[in-house]
N, C-alpha and C positions, 0 to 999 in steps of 0.2 A: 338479339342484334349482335352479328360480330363486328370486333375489334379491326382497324383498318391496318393493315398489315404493316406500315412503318411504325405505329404506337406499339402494336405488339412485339416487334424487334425490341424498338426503346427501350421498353419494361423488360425485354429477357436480359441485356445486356445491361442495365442498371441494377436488375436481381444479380446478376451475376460478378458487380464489382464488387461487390461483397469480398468475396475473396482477395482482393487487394491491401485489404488489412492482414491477412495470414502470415505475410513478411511481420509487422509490428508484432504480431506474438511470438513467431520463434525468434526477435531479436532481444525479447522482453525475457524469454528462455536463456539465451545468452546472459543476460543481465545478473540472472540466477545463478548462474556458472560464476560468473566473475566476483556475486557477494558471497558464495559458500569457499572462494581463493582468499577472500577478504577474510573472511570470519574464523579460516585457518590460519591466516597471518597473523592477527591478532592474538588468538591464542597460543599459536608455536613462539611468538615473541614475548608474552609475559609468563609464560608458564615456568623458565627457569629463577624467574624472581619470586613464585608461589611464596617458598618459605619464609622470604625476609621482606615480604609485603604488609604494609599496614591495613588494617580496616577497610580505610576508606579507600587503599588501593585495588582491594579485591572487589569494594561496589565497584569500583567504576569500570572494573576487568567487564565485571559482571553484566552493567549497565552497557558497554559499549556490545557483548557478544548480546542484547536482550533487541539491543536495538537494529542489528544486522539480522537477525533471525523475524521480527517483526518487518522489516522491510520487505526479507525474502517472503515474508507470507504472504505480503500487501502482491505483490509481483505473482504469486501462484494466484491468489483471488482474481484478482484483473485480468493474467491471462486466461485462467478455463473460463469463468464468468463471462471477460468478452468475445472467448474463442463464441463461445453457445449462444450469446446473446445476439452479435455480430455476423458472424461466419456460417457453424455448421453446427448441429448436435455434434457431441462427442460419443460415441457408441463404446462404451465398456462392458455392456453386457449387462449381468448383474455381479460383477465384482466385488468382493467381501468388502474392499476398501474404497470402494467410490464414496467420498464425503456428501454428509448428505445434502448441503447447499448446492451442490452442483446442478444446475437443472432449473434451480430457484430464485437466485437472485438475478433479479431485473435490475434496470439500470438505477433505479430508483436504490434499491438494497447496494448495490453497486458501488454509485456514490455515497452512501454513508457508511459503507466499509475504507470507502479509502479516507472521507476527512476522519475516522475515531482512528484510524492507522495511524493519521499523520498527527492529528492532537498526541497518541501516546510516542510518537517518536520527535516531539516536539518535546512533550514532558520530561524525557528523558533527557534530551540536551540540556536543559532547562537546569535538571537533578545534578545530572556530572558538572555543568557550570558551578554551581552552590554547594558541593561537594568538594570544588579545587579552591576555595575560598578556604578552608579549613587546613592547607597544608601551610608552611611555615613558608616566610618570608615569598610569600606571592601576592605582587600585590593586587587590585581589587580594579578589574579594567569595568567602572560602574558604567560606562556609557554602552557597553558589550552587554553589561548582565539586563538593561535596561531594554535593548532591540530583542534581544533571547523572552522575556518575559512579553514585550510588547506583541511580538511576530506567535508566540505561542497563544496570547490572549483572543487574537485575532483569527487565529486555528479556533480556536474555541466555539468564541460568538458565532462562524463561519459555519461552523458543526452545528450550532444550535439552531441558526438561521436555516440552515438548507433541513434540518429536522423535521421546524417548524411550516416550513411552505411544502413538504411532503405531507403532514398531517391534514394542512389546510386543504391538500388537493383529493385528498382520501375521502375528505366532507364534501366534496363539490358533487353534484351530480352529472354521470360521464354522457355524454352525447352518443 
């Protein structure tokens, strides 16, 4: 039986707005641009203080480029991920460096790359918070370190929870 010709438009033109997300990945590419300006500004600005930097200055040099760098990854994930998922195959070929998630992660995989992204870039604010406690004469904004630990714990349970109802739907039997 064929399709009556205005449902068949419908569906070509509903398949094909697909593409209307293609703008949000190359603006997500911009984004990538703008955190690799960031994560050189931060190091061209603490790098003259290298020498006469304490310990805990250098974690948190360290801590701030770990957590720019984890962003930017979160942001490459999410764009090929939902370039492929969303949009279109990506055709590379068989390129030496195609990673090998590319191709694999479904939405499911998806969202639990970006809440374990955001839990460790949670963690890390978290870390440099309880780190500037240790320098001299600062004093201790506890209502701050309290929302920092609350908002991170809640990353957490969040991550655990969306784990959890992926498991449970792996045991479901699919229709």
């Amino acid at each position: 039986m064929l399709k009556p010709r205005l449902e068949l438009m419908l569906e070509r033109g509903l398949f094909a707005s697909r593409w209307l997300m293609a703008p949000f990945y190359v603006g997500l590419v911009i984004a990538l641009c703008a955190l690799l300006v960031v994560f050189f500004q931060e190091l061209f600005h603490e790098l003259p203080h290298v020498l006469s930097m304490t310990p805990e200055d250098a974690i948190l040099l360290a801590l701030s480029l770990i957590d720019l760098s984890l962003a930017a990854n979160l942001l490459v994930i999410v764009t090929l991920s939902g370039y492929e998922n969303f949009v279109s195959k990506i055709d590379t070929g068989a390129h030496e460096d195609r990673p090998e998630w590319m191709g694999t992660v479904d939405f499911s995989g998806l969202k639990m790359k970006l809440i374990a992204s955001i839990v460790a870039i949670s963690a890390i604010a978290l870390l440099k918070a309880f780190l500037k406690l240790s320098e001299l004469n600062t004093p201790i904004d506890q209502p701050r370190l309290l929302w920092l630990v609350l908002v991170h714990l809640s990353f957490v349970v969040s991550g655990v929870l969306l784990a959890l109802m992926d498991w449970l739907n792996s045991k479901v039997t699919k229709h």
